[in-house]
N, C-alpha and C positions, 0 to 999 in steps of 0.2 A: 148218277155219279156227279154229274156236272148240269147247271141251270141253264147254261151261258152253252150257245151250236158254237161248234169249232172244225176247220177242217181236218178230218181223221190223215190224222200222218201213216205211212208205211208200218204196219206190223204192230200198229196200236190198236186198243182195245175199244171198240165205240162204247159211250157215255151210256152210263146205266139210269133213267131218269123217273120220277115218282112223276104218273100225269093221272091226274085225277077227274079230268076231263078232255082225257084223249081222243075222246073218239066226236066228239062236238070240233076240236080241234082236225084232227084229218079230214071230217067232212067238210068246214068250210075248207082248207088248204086245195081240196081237189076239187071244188066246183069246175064245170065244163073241163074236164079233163078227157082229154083222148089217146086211146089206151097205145099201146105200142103195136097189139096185134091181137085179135080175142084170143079167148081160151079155148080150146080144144072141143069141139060137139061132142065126141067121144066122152070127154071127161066132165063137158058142163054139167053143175046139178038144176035140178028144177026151182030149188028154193034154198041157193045157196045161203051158208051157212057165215056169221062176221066173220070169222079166220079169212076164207076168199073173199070177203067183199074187200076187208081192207088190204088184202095183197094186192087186188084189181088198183086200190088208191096208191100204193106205191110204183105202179108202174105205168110209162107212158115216154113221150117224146123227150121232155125235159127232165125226168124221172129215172127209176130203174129202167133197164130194156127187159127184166126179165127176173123173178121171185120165184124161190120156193121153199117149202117148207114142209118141215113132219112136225107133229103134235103127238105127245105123247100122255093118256091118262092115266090115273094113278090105280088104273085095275089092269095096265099092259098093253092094252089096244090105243095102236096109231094109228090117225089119218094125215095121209100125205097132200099135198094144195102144191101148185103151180100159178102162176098169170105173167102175161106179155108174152116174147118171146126168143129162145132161146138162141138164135142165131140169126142178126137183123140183116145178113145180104140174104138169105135165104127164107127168111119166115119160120122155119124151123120150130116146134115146139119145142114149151123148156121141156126135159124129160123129166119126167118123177125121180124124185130122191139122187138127182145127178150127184155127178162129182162135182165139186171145188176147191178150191182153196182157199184154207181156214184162216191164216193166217194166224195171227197170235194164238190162236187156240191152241195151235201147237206149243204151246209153253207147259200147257197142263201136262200132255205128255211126257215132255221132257222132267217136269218137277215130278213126274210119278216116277219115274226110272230111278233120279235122285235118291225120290224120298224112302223105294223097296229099297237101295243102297244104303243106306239110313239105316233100315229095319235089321240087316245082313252084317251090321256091325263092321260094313269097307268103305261108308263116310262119316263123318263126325257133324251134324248139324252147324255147332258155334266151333266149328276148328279152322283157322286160316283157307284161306282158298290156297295162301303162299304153300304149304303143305302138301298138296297134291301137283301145283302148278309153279315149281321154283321159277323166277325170274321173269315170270308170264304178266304179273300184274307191276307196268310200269305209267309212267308217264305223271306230267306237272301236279303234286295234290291227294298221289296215291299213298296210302300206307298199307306197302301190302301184307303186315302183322295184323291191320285191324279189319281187314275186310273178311268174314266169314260165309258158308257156304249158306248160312239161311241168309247172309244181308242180300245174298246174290238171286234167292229165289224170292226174295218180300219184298223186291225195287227198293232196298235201304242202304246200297252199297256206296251213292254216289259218284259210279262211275258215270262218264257221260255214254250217253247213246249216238251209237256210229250213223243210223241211218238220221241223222240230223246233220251229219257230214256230207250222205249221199245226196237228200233231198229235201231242197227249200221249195219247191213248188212242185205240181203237177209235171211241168216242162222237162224237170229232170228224171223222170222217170224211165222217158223213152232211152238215154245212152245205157240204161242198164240193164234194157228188157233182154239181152242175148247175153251178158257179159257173166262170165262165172266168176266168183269171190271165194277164198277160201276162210273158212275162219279164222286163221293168224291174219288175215286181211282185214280181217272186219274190226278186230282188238287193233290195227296201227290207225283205224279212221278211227277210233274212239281214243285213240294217245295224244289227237291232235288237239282235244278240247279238256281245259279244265277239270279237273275231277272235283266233286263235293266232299263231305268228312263222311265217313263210314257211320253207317246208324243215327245218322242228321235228319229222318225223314224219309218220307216215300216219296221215289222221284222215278218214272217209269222209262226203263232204262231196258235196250235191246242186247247190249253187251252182257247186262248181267245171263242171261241162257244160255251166248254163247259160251262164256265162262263154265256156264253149270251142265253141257254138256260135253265139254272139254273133259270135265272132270269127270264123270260116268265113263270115258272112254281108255283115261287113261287108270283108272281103277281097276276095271274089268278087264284092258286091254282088248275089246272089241268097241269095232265102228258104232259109235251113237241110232245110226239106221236099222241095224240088228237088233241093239235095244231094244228100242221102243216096239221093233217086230213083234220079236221074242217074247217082250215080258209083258206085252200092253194086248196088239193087233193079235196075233194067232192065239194067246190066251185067253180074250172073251168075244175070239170070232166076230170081230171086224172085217167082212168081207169085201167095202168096197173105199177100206181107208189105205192108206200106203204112203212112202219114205219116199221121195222123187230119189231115181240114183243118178249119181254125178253128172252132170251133164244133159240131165234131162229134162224136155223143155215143154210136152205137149202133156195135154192129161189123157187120161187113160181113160177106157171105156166111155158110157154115154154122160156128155157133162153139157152144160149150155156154156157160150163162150160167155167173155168178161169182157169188161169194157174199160177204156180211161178215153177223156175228152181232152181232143187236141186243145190247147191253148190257143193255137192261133186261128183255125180253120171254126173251133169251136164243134168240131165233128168226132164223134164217139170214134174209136180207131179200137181194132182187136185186137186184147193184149192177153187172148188167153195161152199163146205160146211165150214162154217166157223163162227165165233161167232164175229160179226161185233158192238157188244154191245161198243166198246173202241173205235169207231169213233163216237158214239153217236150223239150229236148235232152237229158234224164238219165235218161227213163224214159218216152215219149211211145206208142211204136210198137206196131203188131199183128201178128201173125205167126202162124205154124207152128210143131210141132215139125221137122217134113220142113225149110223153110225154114231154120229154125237152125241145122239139121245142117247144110246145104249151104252156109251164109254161112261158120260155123267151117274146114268145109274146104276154100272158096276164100279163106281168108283165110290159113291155117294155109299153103298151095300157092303162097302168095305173086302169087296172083288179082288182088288188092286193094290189094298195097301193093312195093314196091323190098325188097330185101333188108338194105338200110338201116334203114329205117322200121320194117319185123318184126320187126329186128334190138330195134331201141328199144322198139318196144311190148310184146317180150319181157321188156327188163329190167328183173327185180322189184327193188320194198323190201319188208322186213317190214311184217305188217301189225299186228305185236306179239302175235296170238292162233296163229302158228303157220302163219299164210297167206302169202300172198309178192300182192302185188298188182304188175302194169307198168303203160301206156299206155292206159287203158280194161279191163285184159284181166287175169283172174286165173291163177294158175298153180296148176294144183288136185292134190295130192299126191292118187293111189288108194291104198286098200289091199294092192293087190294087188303095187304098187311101179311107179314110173316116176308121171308128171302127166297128168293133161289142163293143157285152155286151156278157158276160157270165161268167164261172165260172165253167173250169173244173176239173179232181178229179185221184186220181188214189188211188189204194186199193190193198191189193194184189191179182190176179188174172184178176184186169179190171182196163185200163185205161180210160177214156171219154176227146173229146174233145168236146166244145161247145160252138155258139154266134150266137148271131142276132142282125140285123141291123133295125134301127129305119125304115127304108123305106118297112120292112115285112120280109126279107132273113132269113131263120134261117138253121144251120146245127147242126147234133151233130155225131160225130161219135165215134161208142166203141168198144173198143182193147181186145183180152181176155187173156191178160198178160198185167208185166206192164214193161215200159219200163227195170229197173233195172235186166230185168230176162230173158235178150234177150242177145242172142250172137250177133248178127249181129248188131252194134250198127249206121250205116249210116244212118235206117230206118229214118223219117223226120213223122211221123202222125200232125204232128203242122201242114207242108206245105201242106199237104192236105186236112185237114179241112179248111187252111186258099185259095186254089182254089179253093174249092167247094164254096166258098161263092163267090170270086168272080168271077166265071164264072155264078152264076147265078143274080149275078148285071149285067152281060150284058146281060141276058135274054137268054143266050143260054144255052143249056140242056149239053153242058160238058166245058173243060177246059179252050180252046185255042183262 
């Protein structure tokens, strides 16, 4: 998506990147590198395969504390990879296919729930958000006659994004880790800043979800968390994804913790308890890697959604850095040639990256920090997700 490293903001998507000599690149980057804590006896292979060598390269003292990932090939068989480890007072292994949190991936989500509303003829694509949400869209810049429900799932709405209100640095992260937000809270930090003109551009904006699952809720008249339940999670048996409920702060089942780095002590501090209420519909959810694969390829199989709606949530705009963004759902150029689809997230504590390819590929790999809270900023997690896909477009089990 972007050439140029930047530090990944709250609830943003990490940069989708073409590296055509990523893996010359990560080996110099990790020279004498020492890992955070081995891999498991139990799970080490004899003659590991690139997928683990280069996870082993993202993690370390400076680095991730802890990587994992499912791979998925285009004949259904996954294999799952860990390195570092999952809990740095304890040593802790990451556990296979834990929980995390997605963060922006939960958009996908939510623009799925939208876009079956869509299909069920109780939202209108190009119809005012004002229509569903009277008097909801205010502030300096807004015309709330021109903003529509696709400007709000394609970042072309030009509202501003709230969590630019919450967080200019790392620092501020910690007065939020306990702090519940409701979303009419999250739309008064977004009133405070400027709005752009409706359909000016793709500008990646966190108020446009919470808008677009405002409006799923007030459609249907049931809570946005039921949704996505309902019509997403128990429909293609996602068994270890879930809706945090209000006020809940730890993750559930076995998950490795997340990390964000003190600013001033410059010491990693565990932020995997946290009040994820203010990513709501734009970055809320917990998941799998295994789950992600599985949600990309019933959605990609047309599981999820009319051939209509895929059709639309398909179709990109630029994203001005070289990306192409649709309907919740990014279109991710490989190096190796031809796209994924996905749509990943960072939060503080977890990064995720994630796609899959029309022909069955799917990876997802998750970080447990996020990039913004690394010392060592060579790391490349984009170039490795983006090998693992294509090493297993040519049907071989690692990179090269």
């Amino acid at each position: 998506m972007t050439t140029t490293r930047h530090r990944p903001h709250p609830l943003t998507a990490p940069p989708r990147r073409r590296r055509v000599a990523v893996l010359a690149a990560l080996a110099t980057a990790s020279a004498g590198l020492a890992l955070a804590g081995p891999v498991p006896a139990a799970r080490a292979q004899a003659h590991p395969d690139a997928v683990q060598q280069d996870l082993h390269r993202l993690v370390g003292a400076d680095r991730f504390p802890g990587a994992l990932a499912a791979v998925r090939d285009r004949h259904g068989r996954t294999r799952h990879y860990t390195a570092g480890v999952g809990d740095l007072r304890t040593g802790a292994e990451v556990p296979v296919n834990g929980r995390v949190r997605i963060g922006s991936g939960s958009k996908m989500f939510t623009a799925v729930v939208v876009l079956q509303l869509v299909g069920e003829g109780k939202v209108g694509l190009d119809t005012a958000v004002e229509t569903y949400l009277p008097g909801v869209l205010r502030g300096a810049g807004v015309d709330p006659a021109a903003i529509t429900v696709r400007h709000l799932l394609q970042h072309t709405s030009g509202l501003p994004d709230y969590t630019e209100r919450m967080f200019t640095g790392v620092a501020d992260y910690f007065p939020y880790q306990h702090r519940y937000l409701e979303p009419r809270e999250l739309l008064d930090l977004a009133r405070a800043v400027d709005a752009g003109p409706a359909g000016g551009g793709f500008a990646y904006s966190n108020t446009n979800f919470v808008l677009a699952g405002l409006i799923a809720q007030r459609v249907t008249g049931r809570p946005l968390s039921e949704l996505v339940t309902t019509r997403i999670i128990d429909r293609i048996g996602l068994r270890d994804t879930y809706v945090p409920e209000v006020g809940e702060q730890g993750i559930r089942g076995r998950h490795p913790k997340g990390y964000v780095r003190e600013p001033v002590s410059d010491e990693l501090r565990d932020f995997t308890e946290m009040d994820s209420g203010w990513g709501w519909a734009a970055g809320q959810l917990v998941s799998t890697p295994q789950d992600v694969n599985t949600f990309l390829r019933a959605l990609l199989t047309g599981k999820l959604l009319g051939p209509a709606q895929l059709g639309q949530m398909r179709t990109t705009v630029d994203m001005g850095d070289g990306g192409r963004y649709g309907l919740g759902l990014m279109e991710i150029p490989l190096s190796c040639g031809g796209v994924a689809w996905g749509h990943g997230g960072v939060i503080p504590g977890y990064s995720v990256h994630n796609g899959a390819t029309d022909e069955g590929r799917a990876v997802t790999v998750a970080l447990t920090t996020t990039g913004g809270s690394l010392k060592d900023q060579t790391v490349d997690p984009d170039g490795v997700f983006d090998a693992a896909l294509c090493a297993h477009r040519a049907g071989s089990g690692g990179l090269r």
